[in-house]
MITI-535991 format. One record per residue: residue number from 1; residue in one letter; chain; x, y, z of N, C-alpha, C, CB in turn. Coordinates in Angstrom, 3 decimals. Glycine has a CB too. Layout:
! residues N
[site NUM, 'A', 'A', [X, Y, Z], [X, Y, Z], [X, Y, Z], [X, Y, Z]],
...
! end
This chain:
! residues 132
[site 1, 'X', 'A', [32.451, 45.793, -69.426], [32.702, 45.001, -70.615], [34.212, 44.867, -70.809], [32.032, 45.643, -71.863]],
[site 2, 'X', 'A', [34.698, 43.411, -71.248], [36.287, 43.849, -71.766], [36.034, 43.313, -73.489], [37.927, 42.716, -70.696]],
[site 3, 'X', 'A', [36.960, 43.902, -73.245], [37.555, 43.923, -75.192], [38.519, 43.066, -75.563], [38.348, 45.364, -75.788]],
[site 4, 'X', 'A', [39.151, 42.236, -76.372], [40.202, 41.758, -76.479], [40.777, 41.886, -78.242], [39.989, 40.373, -75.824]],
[site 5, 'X', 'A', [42.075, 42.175, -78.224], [42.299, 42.109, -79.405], [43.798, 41.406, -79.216], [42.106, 43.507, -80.145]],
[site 6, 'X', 'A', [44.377, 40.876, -81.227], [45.643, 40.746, -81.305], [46.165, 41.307, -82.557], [45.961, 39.469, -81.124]],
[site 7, 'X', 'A', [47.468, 41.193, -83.168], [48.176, 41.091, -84.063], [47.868, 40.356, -85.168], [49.062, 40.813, -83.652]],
[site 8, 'X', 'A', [47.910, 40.823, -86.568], [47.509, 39.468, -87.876], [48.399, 38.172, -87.089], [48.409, 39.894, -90.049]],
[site 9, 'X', 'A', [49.323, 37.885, -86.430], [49.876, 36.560, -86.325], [50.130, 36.144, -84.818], [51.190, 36.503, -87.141]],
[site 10, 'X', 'A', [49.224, 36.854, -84.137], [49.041, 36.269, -82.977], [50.054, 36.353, -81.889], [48.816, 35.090, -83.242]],
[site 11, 'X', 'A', [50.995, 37.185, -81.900], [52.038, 37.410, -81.209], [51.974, 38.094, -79.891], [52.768, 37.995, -81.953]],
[site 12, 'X', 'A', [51.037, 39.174, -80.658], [50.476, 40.149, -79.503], [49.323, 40.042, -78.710], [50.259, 41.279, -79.967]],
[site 13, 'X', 'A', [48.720, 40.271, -77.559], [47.597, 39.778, -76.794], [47.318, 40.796, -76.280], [47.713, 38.737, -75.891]],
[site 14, 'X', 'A', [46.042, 41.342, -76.294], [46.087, 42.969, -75.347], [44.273, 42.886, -75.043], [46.760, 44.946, -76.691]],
[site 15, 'X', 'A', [44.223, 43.340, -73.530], [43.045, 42.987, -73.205], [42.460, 44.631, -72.931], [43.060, 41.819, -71.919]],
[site 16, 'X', 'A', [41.214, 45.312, -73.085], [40.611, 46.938, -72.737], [39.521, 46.512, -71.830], [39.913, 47.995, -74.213]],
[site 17, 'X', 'A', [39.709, 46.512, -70.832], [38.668, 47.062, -69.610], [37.445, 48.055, -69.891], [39.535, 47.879, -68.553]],
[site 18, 'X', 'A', [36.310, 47.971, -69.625], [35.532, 49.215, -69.743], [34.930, 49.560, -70.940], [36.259, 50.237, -69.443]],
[site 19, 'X', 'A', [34.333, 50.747, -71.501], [33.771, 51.223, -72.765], [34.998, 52.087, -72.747], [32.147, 51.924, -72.869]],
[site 20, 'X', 'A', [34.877, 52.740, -74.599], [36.319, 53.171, -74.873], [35.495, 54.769, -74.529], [37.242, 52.709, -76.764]],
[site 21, 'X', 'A', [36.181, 55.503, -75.006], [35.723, 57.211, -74.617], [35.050, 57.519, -75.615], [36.891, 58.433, -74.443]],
[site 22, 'X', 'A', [35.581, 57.167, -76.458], [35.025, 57.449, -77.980], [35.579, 56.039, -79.102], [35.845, 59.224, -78.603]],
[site 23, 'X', 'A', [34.704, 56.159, -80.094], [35.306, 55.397, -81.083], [35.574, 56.429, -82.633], [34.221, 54.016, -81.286]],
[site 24, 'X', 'A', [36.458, 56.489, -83.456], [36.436, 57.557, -84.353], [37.176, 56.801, -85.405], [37.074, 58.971, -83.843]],
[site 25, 'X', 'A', [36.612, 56.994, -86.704], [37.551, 57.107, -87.967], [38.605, 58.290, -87.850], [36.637, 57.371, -89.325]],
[site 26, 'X', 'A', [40.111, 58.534, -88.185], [40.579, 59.268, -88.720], [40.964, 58.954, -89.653], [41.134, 59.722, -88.269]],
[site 27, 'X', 'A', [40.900, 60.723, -90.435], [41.242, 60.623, -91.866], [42.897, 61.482, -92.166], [39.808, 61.422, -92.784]],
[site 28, 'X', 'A', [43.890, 61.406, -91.215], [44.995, 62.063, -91.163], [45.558, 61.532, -91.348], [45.373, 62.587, -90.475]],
[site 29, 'X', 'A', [46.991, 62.368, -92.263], [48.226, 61.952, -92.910], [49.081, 60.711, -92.382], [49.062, 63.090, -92.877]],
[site 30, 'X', 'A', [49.227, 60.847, -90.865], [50.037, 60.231, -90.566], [49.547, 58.598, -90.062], [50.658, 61.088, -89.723]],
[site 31, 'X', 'A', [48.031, 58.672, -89.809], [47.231, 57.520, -89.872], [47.229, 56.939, -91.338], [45.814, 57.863, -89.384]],
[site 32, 'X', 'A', [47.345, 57.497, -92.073], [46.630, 56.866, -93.472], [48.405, 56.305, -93.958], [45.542, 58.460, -94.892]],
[site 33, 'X', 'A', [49.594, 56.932, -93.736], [50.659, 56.476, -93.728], [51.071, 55.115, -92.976], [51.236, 57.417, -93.395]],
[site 34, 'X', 'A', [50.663, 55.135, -91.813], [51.215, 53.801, -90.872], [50.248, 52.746, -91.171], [51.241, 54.047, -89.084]],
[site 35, 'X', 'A', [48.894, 52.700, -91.619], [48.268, 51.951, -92.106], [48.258, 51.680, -93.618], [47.333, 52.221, -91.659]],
[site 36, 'X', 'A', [48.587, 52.205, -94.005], [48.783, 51.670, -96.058], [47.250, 51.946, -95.888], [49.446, 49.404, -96.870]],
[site 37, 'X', 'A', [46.275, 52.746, -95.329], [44.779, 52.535, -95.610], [44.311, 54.379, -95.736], [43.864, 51.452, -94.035]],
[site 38, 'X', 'A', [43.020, 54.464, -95.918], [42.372, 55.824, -96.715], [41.933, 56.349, -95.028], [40.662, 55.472, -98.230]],
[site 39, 'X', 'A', [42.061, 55.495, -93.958], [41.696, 55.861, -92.852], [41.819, 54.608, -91.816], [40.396, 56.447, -93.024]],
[site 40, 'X', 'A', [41.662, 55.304, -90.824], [41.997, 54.168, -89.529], [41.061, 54.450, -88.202], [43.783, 54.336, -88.946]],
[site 41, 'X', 'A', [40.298, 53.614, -87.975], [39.286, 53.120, -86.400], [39.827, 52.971, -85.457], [38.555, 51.867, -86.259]],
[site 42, 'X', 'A', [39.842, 54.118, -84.533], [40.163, 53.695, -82.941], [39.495, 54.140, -82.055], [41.338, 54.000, -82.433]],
[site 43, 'X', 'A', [39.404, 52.855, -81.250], [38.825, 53.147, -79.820], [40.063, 53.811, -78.594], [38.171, 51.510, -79.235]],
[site 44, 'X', 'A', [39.156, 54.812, -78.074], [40.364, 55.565, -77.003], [40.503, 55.057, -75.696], [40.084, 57.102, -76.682]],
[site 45, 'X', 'A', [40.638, 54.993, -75.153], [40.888, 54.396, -73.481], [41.889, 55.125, -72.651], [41.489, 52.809, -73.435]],
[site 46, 'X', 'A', [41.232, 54.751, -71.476], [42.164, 55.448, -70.442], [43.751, 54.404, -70.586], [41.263, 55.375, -68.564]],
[site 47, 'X', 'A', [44.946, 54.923, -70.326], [45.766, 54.072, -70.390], [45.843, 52.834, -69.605], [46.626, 54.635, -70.298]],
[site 48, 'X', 'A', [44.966, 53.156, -68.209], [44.940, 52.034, -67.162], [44.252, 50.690, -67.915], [43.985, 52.553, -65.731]],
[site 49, 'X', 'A', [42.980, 51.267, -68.880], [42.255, 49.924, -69.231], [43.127, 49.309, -70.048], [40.858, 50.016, -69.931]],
[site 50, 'X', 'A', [44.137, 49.512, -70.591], [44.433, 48.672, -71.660], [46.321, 47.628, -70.877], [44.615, 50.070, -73.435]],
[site 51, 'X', 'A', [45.759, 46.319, -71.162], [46.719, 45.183, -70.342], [47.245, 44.728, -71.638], [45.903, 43.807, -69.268]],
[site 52, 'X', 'A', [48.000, 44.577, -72.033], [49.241, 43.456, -73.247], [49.619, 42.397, -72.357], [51.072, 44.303, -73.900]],
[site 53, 'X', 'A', [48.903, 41.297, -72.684], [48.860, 39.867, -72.122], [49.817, 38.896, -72.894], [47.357, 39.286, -72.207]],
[site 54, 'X', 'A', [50.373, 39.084, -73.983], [51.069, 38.311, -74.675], [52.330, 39.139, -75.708], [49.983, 37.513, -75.414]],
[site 55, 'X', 'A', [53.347, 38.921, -75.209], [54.361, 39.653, -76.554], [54.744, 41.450, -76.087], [53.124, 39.673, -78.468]],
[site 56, 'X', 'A', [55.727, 41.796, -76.839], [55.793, 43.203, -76.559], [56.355, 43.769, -77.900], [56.720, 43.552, -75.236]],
[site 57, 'X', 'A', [54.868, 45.004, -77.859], [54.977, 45.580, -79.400], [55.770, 46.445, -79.041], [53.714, 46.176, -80.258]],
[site 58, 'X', 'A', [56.287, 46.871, -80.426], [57.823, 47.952, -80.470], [57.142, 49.534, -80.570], [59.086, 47.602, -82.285]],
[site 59, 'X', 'A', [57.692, 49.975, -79.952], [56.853, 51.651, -80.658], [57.632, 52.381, -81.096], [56.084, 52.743, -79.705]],
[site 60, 'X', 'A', [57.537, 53.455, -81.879], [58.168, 54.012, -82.879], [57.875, 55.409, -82.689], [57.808, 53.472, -84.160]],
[site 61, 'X', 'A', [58.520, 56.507, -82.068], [58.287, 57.869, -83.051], [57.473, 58.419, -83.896], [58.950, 57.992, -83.723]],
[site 62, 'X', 'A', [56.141, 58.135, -84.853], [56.349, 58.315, -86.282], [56.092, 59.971, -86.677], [55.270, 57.261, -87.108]],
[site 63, 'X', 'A', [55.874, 60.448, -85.475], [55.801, 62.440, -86.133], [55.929, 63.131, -84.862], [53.951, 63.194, -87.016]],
[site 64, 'X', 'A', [56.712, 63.831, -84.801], [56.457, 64.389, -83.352], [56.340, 64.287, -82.184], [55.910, 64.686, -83.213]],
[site 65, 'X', 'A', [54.952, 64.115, -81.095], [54.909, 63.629, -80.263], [53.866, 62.482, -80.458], [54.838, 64.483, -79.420]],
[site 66, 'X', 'A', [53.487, 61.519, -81.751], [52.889, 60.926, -81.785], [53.921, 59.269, -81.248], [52.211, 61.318, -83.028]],
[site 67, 'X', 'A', [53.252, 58.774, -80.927], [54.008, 57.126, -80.738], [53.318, 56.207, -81.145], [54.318, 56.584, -79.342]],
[site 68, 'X', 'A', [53.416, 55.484, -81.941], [52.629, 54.501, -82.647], [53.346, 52.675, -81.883], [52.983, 54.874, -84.710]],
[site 69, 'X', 'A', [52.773, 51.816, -81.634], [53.141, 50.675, -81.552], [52.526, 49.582, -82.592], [52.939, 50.425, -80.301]],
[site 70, 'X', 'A', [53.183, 48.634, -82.522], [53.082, 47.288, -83.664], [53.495, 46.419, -83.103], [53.819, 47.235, -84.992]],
[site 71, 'X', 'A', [53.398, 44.757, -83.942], [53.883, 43.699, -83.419], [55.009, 44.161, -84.474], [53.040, 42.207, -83.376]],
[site 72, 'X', 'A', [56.538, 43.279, -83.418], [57.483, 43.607, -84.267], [57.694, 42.451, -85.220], [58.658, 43.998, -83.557]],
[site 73, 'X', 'A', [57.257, 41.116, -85.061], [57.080, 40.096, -86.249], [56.028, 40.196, -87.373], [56.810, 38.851, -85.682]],
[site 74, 'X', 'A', [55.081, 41.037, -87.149], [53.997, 40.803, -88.453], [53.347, 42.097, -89.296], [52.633, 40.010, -87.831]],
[site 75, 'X', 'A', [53.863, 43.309, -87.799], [53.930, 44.728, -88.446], [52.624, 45.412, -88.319], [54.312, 44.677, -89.989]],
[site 76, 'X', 'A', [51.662, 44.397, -87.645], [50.173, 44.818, -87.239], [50.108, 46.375, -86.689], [49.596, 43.755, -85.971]],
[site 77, 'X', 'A', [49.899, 47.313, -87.294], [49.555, 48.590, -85.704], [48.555, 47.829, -84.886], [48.585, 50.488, -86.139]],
[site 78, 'X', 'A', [49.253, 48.679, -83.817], [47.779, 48.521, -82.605], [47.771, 49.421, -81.611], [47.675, 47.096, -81.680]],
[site 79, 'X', 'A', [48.521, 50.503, -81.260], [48.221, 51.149, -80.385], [48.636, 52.658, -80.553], [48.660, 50.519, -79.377]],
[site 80, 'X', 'A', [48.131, 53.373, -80.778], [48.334, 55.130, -80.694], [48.387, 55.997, -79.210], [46.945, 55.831, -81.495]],
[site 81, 'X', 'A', [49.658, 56.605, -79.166], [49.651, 57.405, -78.121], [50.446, 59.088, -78.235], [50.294, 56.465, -77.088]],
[site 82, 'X', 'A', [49.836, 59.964, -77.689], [50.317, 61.461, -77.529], [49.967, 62.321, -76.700], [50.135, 62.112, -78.433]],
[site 83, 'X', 'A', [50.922, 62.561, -75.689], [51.143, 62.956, -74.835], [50.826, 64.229, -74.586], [52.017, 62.681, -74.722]],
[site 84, 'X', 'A', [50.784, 64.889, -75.790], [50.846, 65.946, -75.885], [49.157, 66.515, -76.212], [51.964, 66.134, -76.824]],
[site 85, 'X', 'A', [48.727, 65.687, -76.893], [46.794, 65.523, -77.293], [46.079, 64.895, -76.780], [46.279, 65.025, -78.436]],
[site 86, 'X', 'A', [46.695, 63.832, -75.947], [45.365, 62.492, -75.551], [46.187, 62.219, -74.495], [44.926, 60.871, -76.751]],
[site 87, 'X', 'A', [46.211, 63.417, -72.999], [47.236, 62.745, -71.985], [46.522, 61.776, -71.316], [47.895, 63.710, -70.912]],
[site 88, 'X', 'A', [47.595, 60.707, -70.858], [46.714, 59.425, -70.298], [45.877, 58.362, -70.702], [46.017, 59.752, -69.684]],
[site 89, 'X', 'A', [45.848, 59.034, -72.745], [44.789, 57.961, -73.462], [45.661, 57.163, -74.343], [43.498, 58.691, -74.431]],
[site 90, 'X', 'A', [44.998, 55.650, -74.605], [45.418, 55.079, -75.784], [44.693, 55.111, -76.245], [45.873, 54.126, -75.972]],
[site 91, 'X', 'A', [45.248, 54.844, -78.064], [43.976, 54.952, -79.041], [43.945, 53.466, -79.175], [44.124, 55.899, -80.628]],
[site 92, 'X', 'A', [43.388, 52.360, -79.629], [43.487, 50.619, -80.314], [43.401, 50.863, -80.998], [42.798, 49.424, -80.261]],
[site 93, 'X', 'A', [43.522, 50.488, -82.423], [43.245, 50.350, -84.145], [41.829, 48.843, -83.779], [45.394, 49.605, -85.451]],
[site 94, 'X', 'A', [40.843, 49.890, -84.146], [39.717, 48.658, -83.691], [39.473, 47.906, -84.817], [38.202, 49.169, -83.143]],
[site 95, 'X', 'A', [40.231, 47.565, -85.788], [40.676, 46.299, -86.408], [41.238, 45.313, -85.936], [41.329, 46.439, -87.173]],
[site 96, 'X', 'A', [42.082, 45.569, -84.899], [42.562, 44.038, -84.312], [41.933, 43.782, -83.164], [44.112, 43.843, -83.966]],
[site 97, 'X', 'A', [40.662, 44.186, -82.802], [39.718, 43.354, -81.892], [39.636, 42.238, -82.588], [38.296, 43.910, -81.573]],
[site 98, 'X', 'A', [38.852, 41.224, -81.885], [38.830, 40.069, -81.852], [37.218, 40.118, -82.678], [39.133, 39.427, -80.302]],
[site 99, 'X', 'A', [36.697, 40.957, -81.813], [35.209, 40.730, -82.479], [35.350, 42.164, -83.067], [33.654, 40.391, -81.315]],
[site 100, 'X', 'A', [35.432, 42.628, -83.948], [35.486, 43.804, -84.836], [33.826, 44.478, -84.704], [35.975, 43.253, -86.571]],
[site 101, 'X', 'A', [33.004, 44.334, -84.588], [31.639, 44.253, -84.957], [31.310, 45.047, -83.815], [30.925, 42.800, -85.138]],
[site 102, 'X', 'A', [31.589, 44.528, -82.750], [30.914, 45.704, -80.775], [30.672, 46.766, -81.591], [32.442, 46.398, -78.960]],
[site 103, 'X', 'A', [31.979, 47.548, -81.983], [31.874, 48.741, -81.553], [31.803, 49.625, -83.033], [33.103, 49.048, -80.506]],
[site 104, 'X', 'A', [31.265, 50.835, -83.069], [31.247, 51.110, -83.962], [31.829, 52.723, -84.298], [30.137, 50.700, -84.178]],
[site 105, 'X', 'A', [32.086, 53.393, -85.098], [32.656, 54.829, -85.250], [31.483, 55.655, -84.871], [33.223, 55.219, -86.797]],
[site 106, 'X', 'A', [31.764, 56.925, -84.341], [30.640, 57.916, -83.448], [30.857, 58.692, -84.350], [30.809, 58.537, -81.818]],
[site 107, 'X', 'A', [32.084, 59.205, -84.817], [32.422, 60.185, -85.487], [33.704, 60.407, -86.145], [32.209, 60.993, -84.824]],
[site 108, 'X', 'A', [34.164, 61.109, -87.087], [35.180, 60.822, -88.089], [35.954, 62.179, -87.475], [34.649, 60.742, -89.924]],
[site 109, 'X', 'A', [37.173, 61.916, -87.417], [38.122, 63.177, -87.199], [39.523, 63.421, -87.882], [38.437, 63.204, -85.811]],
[site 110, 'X', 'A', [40.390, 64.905, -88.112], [40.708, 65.466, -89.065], [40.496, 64.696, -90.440], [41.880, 65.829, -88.790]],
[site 111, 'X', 'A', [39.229, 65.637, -90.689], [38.833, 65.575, -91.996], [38.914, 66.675, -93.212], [37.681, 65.287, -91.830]],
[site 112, 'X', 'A', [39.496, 67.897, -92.600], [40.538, 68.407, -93.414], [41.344, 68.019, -93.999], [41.052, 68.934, -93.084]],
[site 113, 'X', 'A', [42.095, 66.536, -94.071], [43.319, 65.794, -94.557], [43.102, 64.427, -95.094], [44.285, 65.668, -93.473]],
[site 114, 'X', 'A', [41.355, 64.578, -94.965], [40.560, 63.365, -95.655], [41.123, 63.347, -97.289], [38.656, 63.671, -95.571]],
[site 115, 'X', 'A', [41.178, 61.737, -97.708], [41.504, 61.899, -99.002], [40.195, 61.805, -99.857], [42.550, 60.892, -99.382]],
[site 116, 'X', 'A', [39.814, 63.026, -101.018], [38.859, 63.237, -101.574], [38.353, 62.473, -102.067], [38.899, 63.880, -102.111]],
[site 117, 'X', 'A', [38.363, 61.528, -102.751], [37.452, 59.998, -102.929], [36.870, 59.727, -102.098], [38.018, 58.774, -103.105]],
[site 118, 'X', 'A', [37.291, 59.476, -100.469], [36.511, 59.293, -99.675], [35.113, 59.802, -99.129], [37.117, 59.313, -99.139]],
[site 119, 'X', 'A', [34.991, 60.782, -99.425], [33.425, 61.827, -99.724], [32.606, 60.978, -100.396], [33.536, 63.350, -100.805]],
[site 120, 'X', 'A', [33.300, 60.519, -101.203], [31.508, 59.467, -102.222], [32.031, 58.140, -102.178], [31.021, 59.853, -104.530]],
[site 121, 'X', 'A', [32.672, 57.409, -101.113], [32.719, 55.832, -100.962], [31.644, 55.414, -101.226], [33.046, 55.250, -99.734]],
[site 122, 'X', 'A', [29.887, 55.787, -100.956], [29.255, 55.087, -100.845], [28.669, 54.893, -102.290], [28.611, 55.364, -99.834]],
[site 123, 'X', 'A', [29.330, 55.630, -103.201], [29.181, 55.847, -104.540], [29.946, 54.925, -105.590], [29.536, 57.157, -104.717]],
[site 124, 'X', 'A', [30.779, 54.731, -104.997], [31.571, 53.352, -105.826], [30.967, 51.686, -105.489], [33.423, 53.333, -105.226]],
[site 125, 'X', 'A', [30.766, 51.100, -107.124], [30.331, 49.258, -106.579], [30.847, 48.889, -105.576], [30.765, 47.994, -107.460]],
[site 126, 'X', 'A', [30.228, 47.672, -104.944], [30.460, 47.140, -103.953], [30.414, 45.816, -104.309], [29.741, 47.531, -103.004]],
[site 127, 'X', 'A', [31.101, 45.423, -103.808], [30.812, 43.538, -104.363], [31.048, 42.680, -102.974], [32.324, 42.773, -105.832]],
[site 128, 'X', 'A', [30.309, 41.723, -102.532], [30.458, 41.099, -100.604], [31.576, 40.283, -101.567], [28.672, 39.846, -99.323]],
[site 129, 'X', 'A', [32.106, 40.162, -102.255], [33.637, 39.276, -101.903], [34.270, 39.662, -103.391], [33.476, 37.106, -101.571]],
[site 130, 'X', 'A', [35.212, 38.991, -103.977], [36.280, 39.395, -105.203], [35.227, 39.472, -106.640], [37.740, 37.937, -105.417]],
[site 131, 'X', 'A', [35.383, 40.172, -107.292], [34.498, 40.228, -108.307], [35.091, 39.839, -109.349], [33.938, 41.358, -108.500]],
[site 132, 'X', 'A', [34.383, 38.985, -110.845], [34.942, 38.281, -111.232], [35.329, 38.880, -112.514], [34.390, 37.227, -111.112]],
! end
């Protein structure tokens, strides 16, 4: 199977070979920081499957031995790497697939650093679009 994803503005092009290793929510500090979000979806891959067909995202430092990449025009994440935890793997932010829907989370990880609201999401209204 391949995968394809991009950037909110289309800058970036990146194609995944194969099934990912895993797919996982995390609920950690430094995910929930680079995303402005309560958690973040990634599919893992060997580094070989994953091709950037269009554009070149910037990567950044953001803790340690973590390396995070983005488009540098629109600020999209898209790619997680650490050398030190996941040798040889990338993570995708499986939000910027193309078809969001394939794939789905297996399992949620550091959830010690989960933010406590998140325990009863399924407990708060829901509305399928802006409520009035």
């Amino acid at each position: 199977m391949t995968y394809t994803g991009t950037c909110q503005c289309g800058a970036i092009r990146y194609q995944l070979s194969g099934e990912p290793k895993v797919v996982s929510m995390c609920h950690c500090t430094d995910c929930r920081r680079s995303s402005g979000a309560p958690m973040m979806a990634w599919a893992e891959y060997a580094e070989g499957d994953l091709t950037v067909s269009q554009g070149i995202p910037k990567t950044i430092n953001s803790s340690g031995t973590s390396m995070r990449s983005f488009c540098p025009d629109c600020g999209t994440g898209l790619f997680y790497r650490n050398e030190e935890i996941l040798p040889g793997l990338v993570e995708v932010q499986l939000a910027t697939f193309d078809d969001t829907g394939k794939l789905a989370p297996a399992m949620q990880i550091v959830t010690a650093e989960r933010v406590s609201w998140m325990g009863h999401i399924n407990e708060i209204p829901a509305h399928e679009g802006f409520p009035e």
